[in-house]
TORKOL-4160 file (C-alpha; in steps of 0.2 Angstrom, whole numbers, padded with zeros to 4 digits, m for minus):
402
<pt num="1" X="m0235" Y="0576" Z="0230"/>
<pt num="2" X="m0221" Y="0571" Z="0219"/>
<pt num="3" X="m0223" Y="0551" Z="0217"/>
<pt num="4" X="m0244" Y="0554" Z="0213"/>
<pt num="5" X="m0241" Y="0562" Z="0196"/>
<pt num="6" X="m0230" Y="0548" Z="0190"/>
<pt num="7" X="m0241" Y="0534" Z="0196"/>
<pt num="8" X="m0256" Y="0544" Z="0186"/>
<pt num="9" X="m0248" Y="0542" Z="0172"/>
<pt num="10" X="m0243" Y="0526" Z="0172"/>
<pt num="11" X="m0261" Y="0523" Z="0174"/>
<pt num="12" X="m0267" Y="0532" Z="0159"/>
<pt num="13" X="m0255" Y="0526" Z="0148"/>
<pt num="14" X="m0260" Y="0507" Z="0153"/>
<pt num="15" X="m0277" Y="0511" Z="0148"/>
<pt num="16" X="m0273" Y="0519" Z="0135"/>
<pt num="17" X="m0266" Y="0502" Z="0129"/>
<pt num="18" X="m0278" Y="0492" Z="0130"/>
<pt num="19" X="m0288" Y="0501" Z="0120"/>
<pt num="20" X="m0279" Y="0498" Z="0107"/>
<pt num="21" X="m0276" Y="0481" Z="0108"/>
<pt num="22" X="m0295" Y="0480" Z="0109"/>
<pt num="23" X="m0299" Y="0490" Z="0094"/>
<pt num="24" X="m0286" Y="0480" Z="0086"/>
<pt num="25" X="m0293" Y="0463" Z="0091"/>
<pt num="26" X="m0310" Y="0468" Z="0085"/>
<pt num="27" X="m0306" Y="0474" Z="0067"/>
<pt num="28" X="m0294" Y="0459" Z="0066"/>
<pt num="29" X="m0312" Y="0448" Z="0069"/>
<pt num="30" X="m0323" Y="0458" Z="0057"/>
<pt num="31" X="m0307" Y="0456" Z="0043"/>
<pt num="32" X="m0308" Y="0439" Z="0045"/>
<pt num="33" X="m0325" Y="0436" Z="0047"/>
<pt num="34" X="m0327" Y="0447" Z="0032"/>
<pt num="35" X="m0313" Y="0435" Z="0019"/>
<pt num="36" X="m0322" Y="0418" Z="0023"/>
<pt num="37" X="m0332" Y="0413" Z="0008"/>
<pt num="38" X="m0349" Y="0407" Z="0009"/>
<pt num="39" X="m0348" Y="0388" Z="0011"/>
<pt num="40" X="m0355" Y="0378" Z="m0006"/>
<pt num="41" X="m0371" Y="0367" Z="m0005"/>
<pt num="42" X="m0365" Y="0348" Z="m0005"/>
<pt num="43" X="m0368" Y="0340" Z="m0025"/>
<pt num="44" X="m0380" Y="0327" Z="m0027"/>
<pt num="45" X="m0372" Y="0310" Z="m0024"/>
<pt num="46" X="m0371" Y="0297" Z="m0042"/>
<pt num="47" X="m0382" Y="0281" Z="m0039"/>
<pt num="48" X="m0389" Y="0268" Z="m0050"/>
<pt num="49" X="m0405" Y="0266" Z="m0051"/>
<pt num="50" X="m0418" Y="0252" Z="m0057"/>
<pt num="51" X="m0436" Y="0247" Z="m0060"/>
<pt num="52" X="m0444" Y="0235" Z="m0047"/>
<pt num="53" X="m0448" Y="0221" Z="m0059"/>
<pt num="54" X="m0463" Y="0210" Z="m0058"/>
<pt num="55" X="m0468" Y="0192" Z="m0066"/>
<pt num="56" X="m0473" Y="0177" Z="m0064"/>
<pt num="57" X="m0461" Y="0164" Z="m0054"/>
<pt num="58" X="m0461" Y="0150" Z="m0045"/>
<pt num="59" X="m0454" Y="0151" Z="m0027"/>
<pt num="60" X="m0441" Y="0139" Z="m0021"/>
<pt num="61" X="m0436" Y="0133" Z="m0004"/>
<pt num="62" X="m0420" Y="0125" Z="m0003"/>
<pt num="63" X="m0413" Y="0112" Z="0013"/>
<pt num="64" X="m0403" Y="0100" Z="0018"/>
<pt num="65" X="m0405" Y="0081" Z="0015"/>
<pt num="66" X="m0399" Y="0063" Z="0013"/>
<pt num="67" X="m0400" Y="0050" Z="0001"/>
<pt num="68" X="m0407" Y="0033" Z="0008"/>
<pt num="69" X="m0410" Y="0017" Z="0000"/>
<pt num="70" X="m0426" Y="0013" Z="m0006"/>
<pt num="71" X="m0424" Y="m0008" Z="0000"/>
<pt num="72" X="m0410" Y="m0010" Z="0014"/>
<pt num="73" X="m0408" Y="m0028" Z="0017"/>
<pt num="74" X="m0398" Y="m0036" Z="0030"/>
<pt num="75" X="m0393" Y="m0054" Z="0026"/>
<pt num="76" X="m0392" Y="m0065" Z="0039"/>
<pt num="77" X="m0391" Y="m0082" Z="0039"/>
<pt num="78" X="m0409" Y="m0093" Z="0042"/>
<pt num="79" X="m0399" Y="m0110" Z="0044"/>
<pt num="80" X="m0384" Y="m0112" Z="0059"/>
<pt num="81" X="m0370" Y="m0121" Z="0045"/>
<pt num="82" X="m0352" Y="m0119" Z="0041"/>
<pt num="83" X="m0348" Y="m0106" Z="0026"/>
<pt num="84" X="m0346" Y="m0115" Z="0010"/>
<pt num="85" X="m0345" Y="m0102" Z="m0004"/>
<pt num="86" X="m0346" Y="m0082" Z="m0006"/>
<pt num="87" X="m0353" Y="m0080" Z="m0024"/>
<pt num="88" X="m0348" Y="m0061" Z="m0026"/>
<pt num="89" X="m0336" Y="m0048" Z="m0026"/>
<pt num="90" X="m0337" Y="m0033" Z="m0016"/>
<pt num="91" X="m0346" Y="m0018" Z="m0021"/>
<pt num="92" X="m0355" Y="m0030" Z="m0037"/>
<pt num="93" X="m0372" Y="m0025" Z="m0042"/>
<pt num="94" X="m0383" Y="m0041" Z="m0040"/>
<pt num="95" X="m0401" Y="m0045" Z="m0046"/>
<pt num="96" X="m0416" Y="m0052" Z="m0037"/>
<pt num="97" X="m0411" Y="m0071" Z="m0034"/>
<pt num="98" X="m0395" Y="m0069" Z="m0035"/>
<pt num="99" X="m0384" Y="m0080" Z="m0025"/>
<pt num="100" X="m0373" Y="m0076" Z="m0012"/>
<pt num="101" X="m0368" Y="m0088" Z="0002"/>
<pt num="102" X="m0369" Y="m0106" Z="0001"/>
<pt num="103" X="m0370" Y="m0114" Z="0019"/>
<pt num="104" X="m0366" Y="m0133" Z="0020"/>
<pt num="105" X="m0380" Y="m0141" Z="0014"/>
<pt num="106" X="m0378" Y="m0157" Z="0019"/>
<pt num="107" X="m0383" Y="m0161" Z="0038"/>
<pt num="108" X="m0399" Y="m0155" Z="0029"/>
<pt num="109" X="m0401" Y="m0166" Z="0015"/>
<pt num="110" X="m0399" Y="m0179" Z="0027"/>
<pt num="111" X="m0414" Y="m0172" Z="0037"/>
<pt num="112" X="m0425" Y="m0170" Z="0022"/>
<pt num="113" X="m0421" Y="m0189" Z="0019"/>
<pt num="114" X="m0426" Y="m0191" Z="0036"/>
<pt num="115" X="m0444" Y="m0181" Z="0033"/>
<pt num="116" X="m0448" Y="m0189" Z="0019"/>
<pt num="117" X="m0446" Y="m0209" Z="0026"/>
<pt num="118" X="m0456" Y="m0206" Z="0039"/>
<pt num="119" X="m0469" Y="m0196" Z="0027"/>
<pt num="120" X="m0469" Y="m0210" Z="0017"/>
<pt num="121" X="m0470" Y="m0225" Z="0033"/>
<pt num="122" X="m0487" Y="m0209" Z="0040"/>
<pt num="123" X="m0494" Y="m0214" Z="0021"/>
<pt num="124" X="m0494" Y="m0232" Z="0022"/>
<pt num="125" X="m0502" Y="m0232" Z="0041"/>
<pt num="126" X="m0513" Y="m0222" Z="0034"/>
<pt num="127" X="m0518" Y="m0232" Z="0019"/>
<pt num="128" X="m0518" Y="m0249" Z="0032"/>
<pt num="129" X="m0529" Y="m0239" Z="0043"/>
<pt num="130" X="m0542" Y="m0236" Z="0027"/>
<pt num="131" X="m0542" Y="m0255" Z="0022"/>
<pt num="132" X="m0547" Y="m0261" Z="0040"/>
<pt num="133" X="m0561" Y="m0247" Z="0042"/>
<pt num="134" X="m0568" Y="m0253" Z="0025"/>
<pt num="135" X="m0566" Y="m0272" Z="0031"/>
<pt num="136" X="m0575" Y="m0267" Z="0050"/>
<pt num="137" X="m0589" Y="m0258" Z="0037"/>
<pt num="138" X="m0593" Y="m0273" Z="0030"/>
<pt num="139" X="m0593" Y="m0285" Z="0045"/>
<pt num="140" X="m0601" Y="m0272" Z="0056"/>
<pt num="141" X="m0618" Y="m0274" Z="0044"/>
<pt num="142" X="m0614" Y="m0291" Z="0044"/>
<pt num="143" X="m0618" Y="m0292" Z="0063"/>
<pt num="144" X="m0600" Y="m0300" Z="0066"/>
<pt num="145" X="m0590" Y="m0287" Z="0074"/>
<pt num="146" X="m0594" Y="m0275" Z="0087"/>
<pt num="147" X="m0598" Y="m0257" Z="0087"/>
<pt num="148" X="m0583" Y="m0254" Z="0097"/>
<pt num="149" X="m0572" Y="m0260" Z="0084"/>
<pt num="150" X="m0576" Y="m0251" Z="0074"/>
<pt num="151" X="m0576" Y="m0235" Z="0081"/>
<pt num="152" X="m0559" Y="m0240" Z="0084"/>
<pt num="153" X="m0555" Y="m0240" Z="0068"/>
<pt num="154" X="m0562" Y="m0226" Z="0064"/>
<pt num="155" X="m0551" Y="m0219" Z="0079"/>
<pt num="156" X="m0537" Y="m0226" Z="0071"/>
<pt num="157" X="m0539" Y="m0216" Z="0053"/>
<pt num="158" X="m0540" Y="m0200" Z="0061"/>
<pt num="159" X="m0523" Y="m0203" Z="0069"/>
<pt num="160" X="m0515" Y="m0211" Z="0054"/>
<pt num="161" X="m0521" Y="m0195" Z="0046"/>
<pt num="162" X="m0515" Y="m0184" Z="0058"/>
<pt num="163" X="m0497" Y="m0191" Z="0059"/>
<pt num="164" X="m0496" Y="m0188" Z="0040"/>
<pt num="165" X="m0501" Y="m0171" Z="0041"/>
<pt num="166" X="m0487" Y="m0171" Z="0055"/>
<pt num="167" X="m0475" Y="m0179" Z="0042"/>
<pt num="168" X="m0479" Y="m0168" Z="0026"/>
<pt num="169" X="m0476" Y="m0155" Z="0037"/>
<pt num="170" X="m0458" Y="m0161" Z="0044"/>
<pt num="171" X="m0455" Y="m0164" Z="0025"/>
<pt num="172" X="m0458" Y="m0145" Z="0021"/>
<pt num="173" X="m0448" Y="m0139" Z="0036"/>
<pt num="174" X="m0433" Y="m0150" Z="0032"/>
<pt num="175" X="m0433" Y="m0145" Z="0012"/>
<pt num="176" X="m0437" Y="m0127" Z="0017"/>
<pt num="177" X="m0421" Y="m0126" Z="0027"/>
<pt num="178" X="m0411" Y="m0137" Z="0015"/>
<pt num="179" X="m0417" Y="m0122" Z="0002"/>
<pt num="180" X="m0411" Y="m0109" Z="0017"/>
<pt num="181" X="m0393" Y="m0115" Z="0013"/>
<pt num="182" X="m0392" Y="m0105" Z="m0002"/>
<pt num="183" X="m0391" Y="m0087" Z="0001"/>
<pt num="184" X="m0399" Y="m0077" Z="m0012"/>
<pt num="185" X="m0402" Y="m0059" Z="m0014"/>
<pt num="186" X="m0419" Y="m0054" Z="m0008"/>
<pt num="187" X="m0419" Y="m0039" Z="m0020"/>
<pt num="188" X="m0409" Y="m0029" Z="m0034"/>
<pt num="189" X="m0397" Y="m0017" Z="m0030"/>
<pt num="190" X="m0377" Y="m0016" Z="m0022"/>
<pt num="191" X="m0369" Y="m0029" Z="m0012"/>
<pt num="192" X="m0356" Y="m0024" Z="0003"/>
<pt num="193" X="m0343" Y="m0033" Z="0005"/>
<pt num="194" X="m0343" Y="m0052" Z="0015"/>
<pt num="195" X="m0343" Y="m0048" Z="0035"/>
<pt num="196" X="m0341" Y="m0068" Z="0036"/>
<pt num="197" X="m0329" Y="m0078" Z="0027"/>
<pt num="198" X="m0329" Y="m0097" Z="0020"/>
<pt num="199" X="m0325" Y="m0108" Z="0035"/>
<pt num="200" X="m0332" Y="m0100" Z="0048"/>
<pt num="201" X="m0349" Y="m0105" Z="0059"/>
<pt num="202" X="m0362" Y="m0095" Z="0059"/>
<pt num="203" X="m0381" Y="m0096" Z="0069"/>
<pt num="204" X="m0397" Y="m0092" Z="0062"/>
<pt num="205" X="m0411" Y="m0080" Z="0065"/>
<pt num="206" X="m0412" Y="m0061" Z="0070"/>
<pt num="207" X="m0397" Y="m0062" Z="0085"/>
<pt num="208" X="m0385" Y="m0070" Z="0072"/>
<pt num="209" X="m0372" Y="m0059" Z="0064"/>
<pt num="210" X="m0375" Y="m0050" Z="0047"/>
<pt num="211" X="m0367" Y="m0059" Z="0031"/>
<pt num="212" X="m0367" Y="m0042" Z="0022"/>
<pt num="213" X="m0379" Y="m0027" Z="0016"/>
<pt num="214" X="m0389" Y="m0025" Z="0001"/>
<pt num="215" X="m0396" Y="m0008" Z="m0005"/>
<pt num="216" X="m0407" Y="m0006" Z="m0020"/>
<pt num="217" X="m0398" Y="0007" Z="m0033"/>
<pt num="218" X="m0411" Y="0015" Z="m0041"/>
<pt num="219" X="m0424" Y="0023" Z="m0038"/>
<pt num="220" X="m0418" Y="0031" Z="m0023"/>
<pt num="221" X="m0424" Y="0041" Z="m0009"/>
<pt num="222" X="m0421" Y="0060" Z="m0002"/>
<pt num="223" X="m0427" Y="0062" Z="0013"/>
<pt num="224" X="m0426" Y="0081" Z="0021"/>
<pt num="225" X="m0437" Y="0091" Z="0035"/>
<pt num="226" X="m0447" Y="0106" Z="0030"/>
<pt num="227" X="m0449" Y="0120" Z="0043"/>
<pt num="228" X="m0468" Y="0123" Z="0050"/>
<pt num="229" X="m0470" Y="0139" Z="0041"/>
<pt num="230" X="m0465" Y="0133" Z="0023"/>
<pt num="231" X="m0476" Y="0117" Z="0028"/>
<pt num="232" X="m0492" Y="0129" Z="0031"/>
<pt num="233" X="m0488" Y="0136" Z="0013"/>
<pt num="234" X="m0487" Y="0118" Z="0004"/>
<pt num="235" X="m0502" Y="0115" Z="0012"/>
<pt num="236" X="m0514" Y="0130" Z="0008"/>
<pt num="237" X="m0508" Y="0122" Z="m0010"/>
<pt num="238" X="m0516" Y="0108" Z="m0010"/>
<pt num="239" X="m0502" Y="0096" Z="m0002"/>
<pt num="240" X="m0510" Y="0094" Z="0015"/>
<pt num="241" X="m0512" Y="0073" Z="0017"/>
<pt num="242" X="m0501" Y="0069" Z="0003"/>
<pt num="243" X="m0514" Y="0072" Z="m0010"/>
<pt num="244" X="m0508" Y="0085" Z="m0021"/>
<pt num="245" X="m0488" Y="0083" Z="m0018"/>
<pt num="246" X="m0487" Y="0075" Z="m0036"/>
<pt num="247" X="m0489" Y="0096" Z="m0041"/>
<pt num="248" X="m0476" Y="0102" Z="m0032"/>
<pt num="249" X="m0459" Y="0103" Z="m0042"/>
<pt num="250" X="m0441" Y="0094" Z="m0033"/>
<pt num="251" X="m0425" Y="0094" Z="m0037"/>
<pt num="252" X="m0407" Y="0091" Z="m0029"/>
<pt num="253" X="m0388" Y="0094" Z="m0034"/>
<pt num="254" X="m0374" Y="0085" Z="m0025"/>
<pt num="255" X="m0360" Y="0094" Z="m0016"/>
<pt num="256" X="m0350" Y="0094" Z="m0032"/>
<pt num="257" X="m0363" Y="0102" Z="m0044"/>
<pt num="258" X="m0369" Y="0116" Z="m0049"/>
<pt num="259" X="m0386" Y="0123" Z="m0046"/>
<pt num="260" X="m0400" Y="0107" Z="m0046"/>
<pt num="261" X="m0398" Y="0097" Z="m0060"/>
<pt num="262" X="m0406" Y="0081" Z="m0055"/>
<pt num="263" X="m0426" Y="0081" Z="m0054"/>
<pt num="264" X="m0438" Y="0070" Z="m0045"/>
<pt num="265" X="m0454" Y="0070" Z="m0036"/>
<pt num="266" X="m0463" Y="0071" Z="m0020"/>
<pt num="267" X="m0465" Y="0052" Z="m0012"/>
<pt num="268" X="m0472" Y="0058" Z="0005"/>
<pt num="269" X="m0474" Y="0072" Z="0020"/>
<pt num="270" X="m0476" Y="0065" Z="0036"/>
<pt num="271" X="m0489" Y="0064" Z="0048"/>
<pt num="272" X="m0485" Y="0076" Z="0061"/>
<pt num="273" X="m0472" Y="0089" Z="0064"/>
<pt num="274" X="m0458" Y="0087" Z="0077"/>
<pt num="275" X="m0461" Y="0099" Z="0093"/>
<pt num="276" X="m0444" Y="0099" Z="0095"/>
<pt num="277" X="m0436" Y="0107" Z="0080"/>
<pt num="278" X="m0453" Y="0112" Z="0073"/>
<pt num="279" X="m0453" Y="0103" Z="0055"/>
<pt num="280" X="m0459" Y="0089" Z="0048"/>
<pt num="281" X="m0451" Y="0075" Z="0038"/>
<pt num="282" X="m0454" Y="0074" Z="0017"/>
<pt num="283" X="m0448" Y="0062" Z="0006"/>
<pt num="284" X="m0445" Y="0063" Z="m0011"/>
<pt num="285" X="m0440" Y="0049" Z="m0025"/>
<pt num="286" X="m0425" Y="0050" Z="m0040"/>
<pt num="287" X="m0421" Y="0040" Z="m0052"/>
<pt num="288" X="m0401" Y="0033" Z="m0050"/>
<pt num="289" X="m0400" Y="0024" Z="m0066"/>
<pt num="290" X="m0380" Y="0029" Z="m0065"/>
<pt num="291" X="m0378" Y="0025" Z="m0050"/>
<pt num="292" X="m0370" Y="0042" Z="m0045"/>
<pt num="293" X="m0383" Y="0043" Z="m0030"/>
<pt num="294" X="m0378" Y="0034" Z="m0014"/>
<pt num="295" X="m0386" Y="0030" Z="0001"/>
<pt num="296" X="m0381" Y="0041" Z="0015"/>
<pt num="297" X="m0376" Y="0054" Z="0003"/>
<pt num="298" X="m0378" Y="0074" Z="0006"/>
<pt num="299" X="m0389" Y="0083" Z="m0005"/>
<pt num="300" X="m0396" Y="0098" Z="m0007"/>
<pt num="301" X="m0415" Y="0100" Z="m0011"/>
<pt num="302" X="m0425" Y="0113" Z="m0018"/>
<pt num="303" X="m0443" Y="0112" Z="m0017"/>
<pt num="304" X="m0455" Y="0123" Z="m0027"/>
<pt num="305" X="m0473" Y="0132" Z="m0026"/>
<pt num="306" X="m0486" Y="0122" Z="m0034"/>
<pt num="307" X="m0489" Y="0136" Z="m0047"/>
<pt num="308" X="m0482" Y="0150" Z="m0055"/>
<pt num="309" X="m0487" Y="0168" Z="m0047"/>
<pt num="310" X="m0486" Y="0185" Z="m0048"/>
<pt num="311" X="m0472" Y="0191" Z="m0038"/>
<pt num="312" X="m0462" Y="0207" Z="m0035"/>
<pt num="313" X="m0442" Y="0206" Z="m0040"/>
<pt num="314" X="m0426" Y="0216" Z="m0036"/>
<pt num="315" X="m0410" Y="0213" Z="m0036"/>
<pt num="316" X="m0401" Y="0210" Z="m0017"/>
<pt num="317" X="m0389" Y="0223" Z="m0020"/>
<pt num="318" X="m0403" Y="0236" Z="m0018"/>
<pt num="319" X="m0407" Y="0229" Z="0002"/>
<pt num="320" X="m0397" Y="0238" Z="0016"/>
<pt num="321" X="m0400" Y="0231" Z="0034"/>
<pt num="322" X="m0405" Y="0243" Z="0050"/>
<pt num="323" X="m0403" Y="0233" Z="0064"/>
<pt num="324" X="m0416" Y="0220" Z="0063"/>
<pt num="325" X="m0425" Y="0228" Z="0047"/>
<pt num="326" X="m0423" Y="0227" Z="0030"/>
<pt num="327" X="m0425" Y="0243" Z="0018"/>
<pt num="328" X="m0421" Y="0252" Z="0000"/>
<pt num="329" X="m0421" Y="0268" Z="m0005"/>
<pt num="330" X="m0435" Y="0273" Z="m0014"/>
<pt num="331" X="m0432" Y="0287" Z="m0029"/>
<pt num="332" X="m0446" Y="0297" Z="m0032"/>
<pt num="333" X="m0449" Y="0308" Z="m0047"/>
<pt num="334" X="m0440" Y="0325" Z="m0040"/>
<pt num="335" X="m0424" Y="0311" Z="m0036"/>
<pt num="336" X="m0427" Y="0312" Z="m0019"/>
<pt num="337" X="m0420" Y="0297" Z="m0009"/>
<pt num="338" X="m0434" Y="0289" Z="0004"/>
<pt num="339" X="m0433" Y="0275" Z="0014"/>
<pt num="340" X="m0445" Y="0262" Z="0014"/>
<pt num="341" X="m0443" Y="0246" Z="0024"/>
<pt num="342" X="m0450" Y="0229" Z="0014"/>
<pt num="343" X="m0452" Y="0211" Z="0017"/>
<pt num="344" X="m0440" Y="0199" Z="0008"/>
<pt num="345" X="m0446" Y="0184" Z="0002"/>
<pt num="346" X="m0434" Y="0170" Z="m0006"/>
<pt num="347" X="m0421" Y="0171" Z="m0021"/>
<pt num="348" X="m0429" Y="0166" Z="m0038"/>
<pt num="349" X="m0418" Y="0166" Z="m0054"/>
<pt num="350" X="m0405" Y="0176" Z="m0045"/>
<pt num="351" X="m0418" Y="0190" Z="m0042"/>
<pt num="352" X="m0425" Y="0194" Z="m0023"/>
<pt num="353" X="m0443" Y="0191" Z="m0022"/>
<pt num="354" X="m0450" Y="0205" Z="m0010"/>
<pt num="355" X="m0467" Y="0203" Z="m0001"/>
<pt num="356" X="m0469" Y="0220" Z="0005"/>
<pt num="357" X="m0462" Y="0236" Z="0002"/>
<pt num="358" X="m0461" Y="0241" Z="m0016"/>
<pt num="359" X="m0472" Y="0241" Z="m0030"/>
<pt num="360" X="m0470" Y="0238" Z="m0049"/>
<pt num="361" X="m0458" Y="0251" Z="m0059"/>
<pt num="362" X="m0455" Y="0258" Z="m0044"/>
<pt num="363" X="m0435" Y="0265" Z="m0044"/>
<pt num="364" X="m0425" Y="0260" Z="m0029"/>
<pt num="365" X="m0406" Y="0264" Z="m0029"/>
<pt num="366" X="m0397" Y="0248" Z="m0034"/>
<pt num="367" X="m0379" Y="0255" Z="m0031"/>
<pt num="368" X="m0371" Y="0269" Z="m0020"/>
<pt num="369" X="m0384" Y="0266" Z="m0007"/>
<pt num="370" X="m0369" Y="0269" Z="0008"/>
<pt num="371" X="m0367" Y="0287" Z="m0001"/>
<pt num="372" X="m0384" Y="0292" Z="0002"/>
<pt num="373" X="m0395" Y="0295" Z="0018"/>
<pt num="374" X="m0414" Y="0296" Z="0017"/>
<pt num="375" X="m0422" Y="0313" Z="0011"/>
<pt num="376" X="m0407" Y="0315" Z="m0001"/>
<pt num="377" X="m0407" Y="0322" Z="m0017"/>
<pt num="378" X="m0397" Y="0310" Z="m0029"/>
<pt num="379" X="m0392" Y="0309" Z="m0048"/>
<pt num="380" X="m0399" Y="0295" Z="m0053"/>
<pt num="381" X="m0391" Y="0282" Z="m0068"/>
<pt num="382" X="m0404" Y="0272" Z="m0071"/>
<pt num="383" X="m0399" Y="0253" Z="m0076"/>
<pt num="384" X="m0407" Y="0238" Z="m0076"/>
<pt num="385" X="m0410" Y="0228" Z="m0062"/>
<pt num="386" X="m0397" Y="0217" Z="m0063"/>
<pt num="387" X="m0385" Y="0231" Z="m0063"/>
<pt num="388" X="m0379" Y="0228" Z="m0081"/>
<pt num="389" X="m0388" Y="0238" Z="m0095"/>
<pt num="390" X="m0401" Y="0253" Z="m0093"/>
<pt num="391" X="m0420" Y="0250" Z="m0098"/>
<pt num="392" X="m0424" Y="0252" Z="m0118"/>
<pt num="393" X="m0433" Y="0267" Z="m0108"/>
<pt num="394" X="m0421" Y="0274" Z="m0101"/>
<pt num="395" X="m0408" Y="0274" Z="m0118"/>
<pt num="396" X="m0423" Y="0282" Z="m0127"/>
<pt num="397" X="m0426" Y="0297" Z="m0116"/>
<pt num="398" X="m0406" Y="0301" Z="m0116"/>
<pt num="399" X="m0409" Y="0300" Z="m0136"/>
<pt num="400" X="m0421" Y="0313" Z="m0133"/>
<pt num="401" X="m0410" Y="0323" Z="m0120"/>
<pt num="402" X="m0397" Y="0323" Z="m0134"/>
């Protein structure tokens, strides 16, 4: 009986304890609950905002081209011969008749002699021949030759005839290829440099080596290849079978320049699209009067609309991207931020055409669109589209604020 009232009161006094550790606990949790402040609603994030613009542009596509030649000429030689002369230096601009190689004329000279004796031996056979007939005429009515002499004659004119014929043609073969000797530019433009030097044999005709290159200078060529869908578009404007191309606006810039300073013209669009990579083949035509242009160059080409139209403009500062999408934020008139996907269209006068999406004077945040989700209300700045200076609007109404 002794040890239970110890072991009682050790019991109550543990309770006991934890009743106050527990009561303690609890107001400890409604003190602190108690000092926190109510959290403060988020301010509304600082953007700039702008007008959607609209006017009148003309849209551009740009691609990738090359220069080409107008005329290419290979020379080659018409005549097998020994190099005599080269008449130019490399690189030198030549005219049309121009010469350039002289082959050894001389074995054909000597042929030409040759063609014209024996045209002249075919012309006195052929004048014998007329004298005889004439004298066989005479006798024949005269009863004192027979019929078969003189169709003899007669036999013998149309072969002395013939072998001139045979003869002035030699004679023209011989003198053509005495002429063939000279090498002469076929055209104007830039001569490459000699591939055969004087002294050396060369043959004659297509398998024959290549004396040098000429290449007109100017006009020149661009030739690039337009994708299907811009195709479809030049050709709703009136460029379908090359007739109205001459409406249509080009113009390239070289690797070193700026922009596309040199302007030219539609020459052609092909016949067909390429299944394989889906375009089709244009040509356009510049004058080279400096000679700046060369074949084989890189350019880059812009091609325009055939007219001006109405189109829709913002700057591409106010496009963010979602996944595959492309989206601005709208600003309504309570300065609520909503998201509104659009359609781009190309870039004309620094200024993003959009197809879809927004409307005229519509505001769309232009910048601090990664401080803003949709739905949010913002504080809007409004400048102008280009993000420089505010709309004449815009300075008027904070006059008024003032």
């Amino acid at each position: 009986m002794r040890n239970i009232k110890p072991l009682f009161t050790r019991k109550i006094i543990a309770i006991a304890v934890g009743v106050i550790v527990i009561g303690v606990a609890g107001t400890v949790s409604i003190s602190s609950r108690a000092s926190k402040a109510p959290v403060a609603a988020r301010a509304p994030a600082s953007v700039s905002v702008a007008s959607v613009l609209e006017k009148q542009v003309i849209e551009w596509d740009d691609f990738s081209g090359r220069v080409e030649a107008i005329e290419h000429v290979e020379i080659r030689p018409r005549v097998a011969g020994t190099i005599d002369a080269v008449h130019f230096q490399e690189g030198q601009l030549v005219k049309k008749g121009d010469a350039l190689f002289t082959i050894d004329p001389r074995p054909y000279q000597a042929e030409l002699a040759r063609a014209e004796a024996a045209q002249a031996g075919a012309q006195t056979r052929l004048a014998l021949t007329k004298t005889e007939l004439d004298r066989t005429r005479r006798l024949i009515e005269e009863h004192a030759v027979a019929q078969r002499e003189l169709d003899q004659r007669e036999n013998a004119l149309r072969e002395a005839d013939a072998g001139l014929k045979a003869a002035d043609a030699a004679v023209l073969s011989a003198r053509l290829n005495l002429q063939y000797t000279a090498i002469t530019a076929p055209v104007s433009g830039r001569v490459s440099r000699a591939e055969i030097t004087v002294g050396n044999l060369v043959g004659a005709g297509s398998a024959a080596p290549a004396l040098t290159t000429l290449v007109s200078v100017s006009p020149v060529y661009v030739n690039f290849e337009v994708d299907e869908q811009a195709y479809i578009r030049y050709a709703a404007n009136g460029a379908a079978g090359n007739t109205g191309i001459d409406r249509i606006p080009v113009a390239i810039g070289l690797a070193s320049e700026e922009g596309f300073p040199r302007k030219g013209h539609l020459k052609s669009i092909d016949n067909r699209l390429d299944t394989t990579s889906g375009t089709i083949r244009v040509r356009a035509i510049f004058d080279n009067a400096n000679g700046v242009l060369t074949p084989g160059m890189y350019a880059r080409v812009r091609m325009g609309g055939s007219a001006a139209k109405t189109a829709v403009l913002i700057d591409d500062k106010a496009v963010g991207t979602d996944q595959d999408k492309k989206f601005v934020m709208v600003v309504d008139a309570e300065n609520k931020a909503t998201y509104r996907a659009v359609t781009l269209g190309p870039v004309v006068d620094g200024m993003r055409v959009v197809r879809t999406g927004v409307h005229k004077d519509e505001r769309i945040v232009v910048n601090g669109l990664q401080r803003i989700r949709p739905n949010d209300v913002v504080a809007p700045v409004t400048v102008g589209m280009d993000g420089s200076a505010p709309h004449a609007a815009a300075k008027v109404a904070a006059g008024d604020a003032k």
